[in-house]
N, C-alpha and C positions, 0 to 999 in steps of 0.2 A: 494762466499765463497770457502776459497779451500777444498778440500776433507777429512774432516774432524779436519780442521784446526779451521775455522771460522773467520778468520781476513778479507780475500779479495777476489777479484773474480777470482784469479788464480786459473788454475787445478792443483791436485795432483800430483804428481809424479811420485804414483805409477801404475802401468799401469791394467786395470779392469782383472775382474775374467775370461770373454773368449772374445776374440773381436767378435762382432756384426759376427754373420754367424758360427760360430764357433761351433764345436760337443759337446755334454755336456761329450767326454769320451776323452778330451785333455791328454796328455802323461803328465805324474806326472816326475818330474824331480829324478837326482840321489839322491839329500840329503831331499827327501822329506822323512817323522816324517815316524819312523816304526807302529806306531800307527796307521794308516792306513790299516793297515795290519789284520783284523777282524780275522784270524785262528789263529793267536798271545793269544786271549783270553785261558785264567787258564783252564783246563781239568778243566771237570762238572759242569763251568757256563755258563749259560743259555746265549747264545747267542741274543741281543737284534732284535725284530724283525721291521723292517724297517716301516714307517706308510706312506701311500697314500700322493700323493703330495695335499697341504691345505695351501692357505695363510696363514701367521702369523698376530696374530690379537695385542697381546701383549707378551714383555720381562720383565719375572719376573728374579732378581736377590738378592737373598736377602741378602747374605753375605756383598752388597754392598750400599741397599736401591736402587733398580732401580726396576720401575713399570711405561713402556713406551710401548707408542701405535707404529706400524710399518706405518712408508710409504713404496712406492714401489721406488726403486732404479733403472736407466739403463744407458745405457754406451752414453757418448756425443756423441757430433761430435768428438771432441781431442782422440775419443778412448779411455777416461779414467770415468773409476766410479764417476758419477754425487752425490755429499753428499747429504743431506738430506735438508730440508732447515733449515737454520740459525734463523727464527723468534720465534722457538718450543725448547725451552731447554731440554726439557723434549721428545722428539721424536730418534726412530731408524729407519734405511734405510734396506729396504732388497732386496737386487737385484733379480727381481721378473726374469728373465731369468735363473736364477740357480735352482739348488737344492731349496726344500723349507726345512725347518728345522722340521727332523722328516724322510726327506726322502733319500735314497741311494742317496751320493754323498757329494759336498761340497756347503753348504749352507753361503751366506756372510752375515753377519749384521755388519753396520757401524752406527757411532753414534759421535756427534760431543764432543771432552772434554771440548770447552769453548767457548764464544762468546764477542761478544765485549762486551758484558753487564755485561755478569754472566760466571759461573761453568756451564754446560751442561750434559747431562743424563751420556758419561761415563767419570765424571773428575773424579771417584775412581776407573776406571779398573785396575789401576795397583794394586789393592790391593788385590786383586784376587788370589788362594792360587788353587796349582796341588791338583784335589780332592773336591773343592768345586763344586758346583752342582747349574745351574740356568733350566729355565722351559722357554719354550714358546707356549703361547695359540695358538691355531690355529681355523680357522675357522668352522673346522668340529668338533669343541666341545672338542678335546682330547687335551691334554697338553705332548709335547714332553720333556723327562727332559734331560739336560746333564751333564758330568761332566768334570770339567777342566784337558786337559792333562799338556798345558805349556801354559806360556806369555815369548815373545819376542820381545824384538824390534829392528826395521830395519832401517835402513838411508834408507831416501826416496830417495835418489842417486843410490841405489843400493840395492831395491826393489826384494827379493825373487819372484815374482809373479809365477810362476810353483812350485815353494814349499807351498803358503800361496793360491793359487785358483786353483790351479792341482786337477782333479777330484779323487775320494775317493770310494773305493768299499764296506763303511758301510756310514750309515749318523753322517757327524761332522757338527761343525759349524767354521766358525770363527769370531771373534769379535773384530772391528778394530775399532781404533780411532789414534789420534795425541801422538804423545810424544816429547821428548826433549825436545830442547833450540826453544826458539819463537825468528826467524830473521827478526827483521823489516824489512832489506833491500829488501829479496824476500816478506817480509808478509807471513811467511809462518812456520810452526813448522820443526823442521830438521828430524824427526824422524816416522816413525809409530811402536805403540803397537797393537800386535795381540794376543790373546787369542784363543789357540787350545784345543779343548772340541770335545767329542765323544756322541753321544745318549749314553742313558742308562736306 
């Protein structure tokens, strides 16, 4: 499967959140989102307070009807973010070497949009609106919520990856799946959709 594709067994294109050995306090590029940026928050609100690292257990999204269990996600051999597997439409990936979500930094969730079969967990991310707010359960019982800063998408040729996995000095998340045109020739989607959201 590709990386959030689902047609074949090529890897993604776009290159993983830190390569294998790598610090979790990686140099955030120049155009990375000022949102980032936690002193930014409106004079006398309450600043959200960071929560303990906790696997994620499920992604509630409801804006979208998504109610999906996590697997763990990590980086090939190719150096590139391993998807989830293709038999589970209904499943998300979280690359269990990062951030978890809830906690200081940037946490990944990918999720495949469609499979040779079917529609899969995110074939309605893009429907996704700056302001909506999804939740994820976490192991130690608490539920991190967030809320959607942007959706954008990238030609997987030319992959933000220090803007979209650059480490983050509050915890966000981001939520990636395929988009564009599906090219048979590579088997492969031209595009990724990423959804940037901040705890809240």
């Amino acid at each position: 499967m590709s990386l959030l594709g689902g047609h074949d067994t090529s890897a993604d294109s776009s290159r993983p959140p830190l390569a294998p050995g790598a610090g979790a306090s990686a140099p955030a590029a120049a155009g990375d989102p000022p949102a980032a940026d936690a002193s930014a928050d409106p004079p006398g609100e309450d600043r959200v307070t960071e929560l303990p690292r906790s696997r994620p257990v499920r992604l509630l999204i409801p804006e979208i009807s998504v109610d999906a269990p996590f697997t763990d996600l990590a980086v090939g051999e190719n150096k590139q973010l391993q998807p989830p597997p293709a038999d589970d439409t209904n499943l998300v990936g979280w690359y269990a070497k990062g951030a978890s979500p809830g906690e200081t930094g940037t946490s990944i969730i990918a999720g495949h949009v469609d499979t040779k079969t079917s529609a899969a967990v995110f074939a309605r991310l893009d429907q996704l609106d700056k302001g909506d707010v999804f939740h994820v359960e976490r192991a130690d019982g608490r539920t991190a919520s967030f809320v959607v800063d942007s959706l954008e998408t990238f030609a997987k040729d030319d992959f933000p990856s220090s803007r979209v996995y650059g480490d983050a000095d509050r915890p966000e998340v981001r939520l990636i799946t395929c988009a564009g045109d599906y090219d048979r020739t590579v088997k492969d989607y031209t595009d990724n959709l990423v959804v940037f959201a901040h705890l809240t």
